[in-house]
N, C-alpha and C positions, 0 to 999 in steps of 0.2 A: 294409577293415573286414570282423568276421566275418560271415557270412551270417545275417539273422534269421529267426525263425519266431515269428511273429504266429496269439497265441492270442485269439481274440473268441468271443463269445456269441453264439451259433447262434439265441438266441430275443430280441436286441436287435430295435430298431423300425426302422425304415426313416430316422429322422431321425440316429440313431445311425450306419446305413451312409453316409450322406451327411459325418457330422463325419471317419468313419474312413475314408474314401478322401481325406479333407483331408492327414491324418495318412500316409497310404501314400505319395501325391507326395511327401511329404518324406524319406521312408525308402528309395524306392527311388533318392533319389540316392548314398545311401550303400553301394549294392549286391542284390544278391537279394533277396528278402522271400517265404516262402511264408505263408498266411494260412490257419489253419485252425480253422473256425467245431464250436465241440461245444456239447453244450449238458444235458451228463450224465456223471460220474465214470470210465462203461466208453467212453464215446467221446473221453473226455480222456485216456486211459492210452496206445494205443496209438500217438497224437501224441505224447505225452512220449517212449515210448519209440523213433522214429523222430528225434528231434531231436538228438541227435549231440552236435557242440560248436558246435552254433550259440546263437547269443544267442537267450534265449525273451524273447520281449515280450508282455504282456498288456496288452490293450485290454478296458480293466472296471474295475470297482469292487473296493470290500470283499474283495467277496463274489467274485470270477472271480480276484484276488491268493491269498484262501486256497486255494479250488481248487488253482489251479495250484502251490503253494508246498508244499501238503499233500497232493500229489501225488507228487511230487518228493521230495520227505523220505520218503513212504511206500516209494518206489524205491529208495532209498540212493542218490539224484544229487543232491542241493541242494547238498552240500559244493563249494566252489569256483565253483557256478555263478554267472553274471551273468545280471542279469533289468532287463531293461528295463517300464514303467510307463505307458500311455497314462489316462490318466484319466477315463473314459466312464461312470462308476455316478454314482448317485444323490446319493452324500456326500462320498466322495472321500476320508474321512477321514485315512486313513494318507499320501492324496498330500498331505496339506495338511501332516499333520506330518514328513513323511520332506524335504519342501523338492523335491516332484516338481512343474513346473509344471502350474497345473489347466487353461490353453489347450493344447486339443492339437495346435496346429503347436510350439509351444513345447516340448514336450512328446516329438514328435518329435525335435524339435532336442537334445535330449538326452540320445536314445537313439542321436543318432549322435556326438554331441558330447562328450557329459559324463563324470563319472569315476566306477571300480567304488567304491562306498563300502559297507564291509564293515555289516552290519546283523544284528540280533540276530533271534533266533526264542521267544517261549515256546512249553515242549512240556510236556503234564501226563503225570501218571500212566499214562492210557492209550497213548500216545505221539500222542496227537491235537494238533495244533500251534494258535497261536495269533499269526496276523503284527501286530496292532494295538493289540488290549485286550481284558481280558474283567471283565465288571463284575455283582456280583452284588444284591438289592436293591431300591433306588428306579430304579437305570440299566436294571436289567433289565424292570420291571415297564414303563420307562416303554418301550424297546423292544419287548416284546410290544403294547403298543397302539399304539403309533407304526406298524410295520410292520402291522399293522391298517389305520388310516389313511392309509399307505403307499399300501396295495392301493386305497381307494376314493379317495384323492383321484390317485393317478394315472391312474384313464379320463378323467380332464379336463385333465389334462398338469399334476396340482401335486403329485404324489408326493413332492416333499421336505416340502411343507408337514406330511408324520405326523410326521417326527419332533417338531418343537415341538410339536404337537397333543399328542402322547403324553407328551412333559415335562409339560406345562398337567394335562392330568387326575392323574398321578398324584399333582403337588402337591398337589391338593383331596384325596386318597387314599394318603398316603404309608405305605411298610408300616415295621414293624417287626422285625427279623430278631435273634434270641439265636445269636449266631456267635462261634467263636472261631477267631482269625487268627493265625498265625505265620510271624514274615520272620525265615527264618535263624535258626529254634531258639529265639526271643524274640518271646511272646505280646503282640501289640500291642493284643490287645483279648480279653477272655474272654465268655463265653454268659453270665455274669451281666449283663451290661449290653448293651441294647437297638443294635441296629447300622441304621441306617439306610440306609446303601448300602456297599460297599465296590469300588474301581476299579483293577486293574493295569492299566498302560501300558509295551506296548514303543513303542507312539504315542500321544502328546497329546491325539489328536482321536477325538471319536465323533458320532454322531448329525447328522450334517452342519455340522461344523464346530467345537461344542462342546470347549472344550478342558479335558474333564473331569479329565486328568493335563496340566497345562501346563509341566512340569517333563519331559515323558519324553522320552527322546532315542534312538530306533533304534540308535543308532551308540556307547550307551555302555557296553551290556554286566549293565545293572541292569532290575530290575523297579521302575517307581514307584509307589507304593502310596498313594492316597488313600480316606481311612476316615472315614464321616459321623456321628456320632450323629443321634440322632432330635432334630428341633427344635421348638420349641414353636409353634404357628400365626402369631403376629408375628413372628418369628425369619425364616420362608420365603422373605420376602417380600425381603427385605436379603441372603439368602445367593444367592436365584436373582441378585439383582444382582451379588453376589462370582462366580458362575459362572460368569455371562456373559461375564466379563472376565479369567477365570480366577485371580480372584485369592480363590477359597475356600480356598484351604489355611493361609488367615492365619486364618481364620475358627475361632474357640476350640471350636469344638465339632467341629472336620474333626485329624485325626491322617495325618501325612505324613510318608512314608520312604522309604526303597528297600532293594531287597537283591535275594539271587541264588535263592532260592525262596521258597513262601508256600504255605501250607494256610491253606484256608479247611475249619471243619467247626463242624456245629449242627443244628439243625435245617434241615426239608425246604426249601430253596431253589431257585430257578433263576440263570440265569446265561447272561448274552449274550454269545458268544464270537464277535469280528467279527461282529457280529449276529445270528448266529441262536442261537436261543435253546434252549436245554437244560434239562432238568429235570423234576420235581423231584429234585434232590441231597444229601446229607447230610457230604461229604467230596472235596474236589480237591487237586490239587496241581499248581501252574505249576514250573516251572523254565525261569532262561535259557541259551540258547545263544549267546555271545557269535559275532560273526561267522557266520554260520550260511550265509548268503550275500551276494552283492554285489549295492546297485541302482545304475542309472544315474542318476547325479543332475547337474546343471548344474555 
């Protein structure tokens, strides 16, 4: 097997070094493993650029995948590369939709085991990349408080408890956004009519599980596009139900596609891109890269 290079978060907690030394006994039966903890963009570069042709494995979430992915692209090395997947963040989102297992000896096991499965990347206009979803809106609004709630209910170890905290309020709060969206040359929705969220998926999943694009598949090459109008205060209460289940796209008032770019433009918005959050905006543009790179999957 080729030799790994194990990329972790330099400012994880001590219960995190405990799951990932579970995770390294399985990896080093497969061979060498160097382990290198960064915890910042300039201490992340010159690991990348030290890592050869070895398989890069990231032990993290969301947020340590973009990193290291949006790194990589930044170099001109992600074409061709495999990346292996430990699943140590908060939400896990992208493992839950990419089909990474969320135990990490499992998890292990399939970064020695499993097969390169070619996976898409969205990249916008700036050339800033995007490995899971970015969602502009009621998803966005409800992420900026979520990760709010994030930070204070994690000194007491319930950190995931923000994200639904942060769905919960913006419902009672939901905004209104005049946007107009275009997949592939064909305006799915114009700034005359009120937008209530709007959601690309190269993954299914956000906000800790949420399978806000339940339809999106890494592996296929397309952007899935979930588009909400604004719902009447009775309306909320039945669609947070279709959510849950992922089945809002039947829902008459949600607009569902896909295609191989998208502009969003309107007025001042933001927008959660693998969570963190950006803005305010008046103009983006996603584009996908079919195959962009390989993950390890079971």
């Amino acid at each position: 097997m080729t030799d790994l290079l194990l990329i972790t978060n330099a400012d994880a907690g001590s219960s995190d070094d405990a799951t990932l030394e579970t995770a390294l006994a399985v990896l080093r039966q497969g061979g060498a493993v160097e382990v290198a903890a960064t915890s910042s963009p300039e201490e992340l570069e010159p690991v990348l650029a030290a890592a050869g042709d070895r398989t890069i494995v990231v032990a993290g979430g969301d947020g340590s995948l973009h990193a290291v992915i949006g790194a990589l692209h930044s170099r001109g090395d992600l074409e061709g590369r495999t990346i292996g997947l430990l699943p140590l963040g908060t939400g896990n989102d992208f493992a839950r939709g990419a089909g990474v297992p969320l135990d990490v000896t499992d998890a292990a096991k399939a970064v020695l085991e499993g097969t390169p499965t070619p996976v898409a990347l969205l990249i916008d206009e700036r050339d800033e990349v995007v490995v899971n979803n970015v969602h502009a809106g009621a998803g966005a609004e409800a992420s900026q408080v979520g990760a709010a709630w994030k930070e204070r209910l994690g000194r007491v170890g319930l950190g995931r408890l923000g994200y639904p905290v942060g769905a919960l309020v913006t419902a009672f709060r939901p905004p209104a956004l005049r946007l107009t969206v275009v997949v592939d040359d064909e305006v799915l929705i114009s700034h005359e009519h009120h937008t209530l969220m709007v959601s690309l998926g190269n993954g299914s999943r956000v906000g800790g599980g949420a399978a806000i694009n339940p339809d999106a598949d890494p592996s296929d090459g397309l952007i899935d596009v979930v588009l909400t109008r604004p719902l009447r205060p009775l309306a909320r209460l039945p669609y947070a139900a279709q959510l849950a289940v992922g089945r809002h796209p039947d829902n008459g008032r949600v607009l569902h596609t896909t295609g191989r770019e998208v502009r969003v433009i309107g007025e001042p918005f933001h927008c959660s891109a693998d969570g963190e959050i950006e803005g305010p905006i008046t103009d983006r543009t996603w584009r996908i890269v079919p195959a962009a790179y390989s993950l390890l999957l079971p």
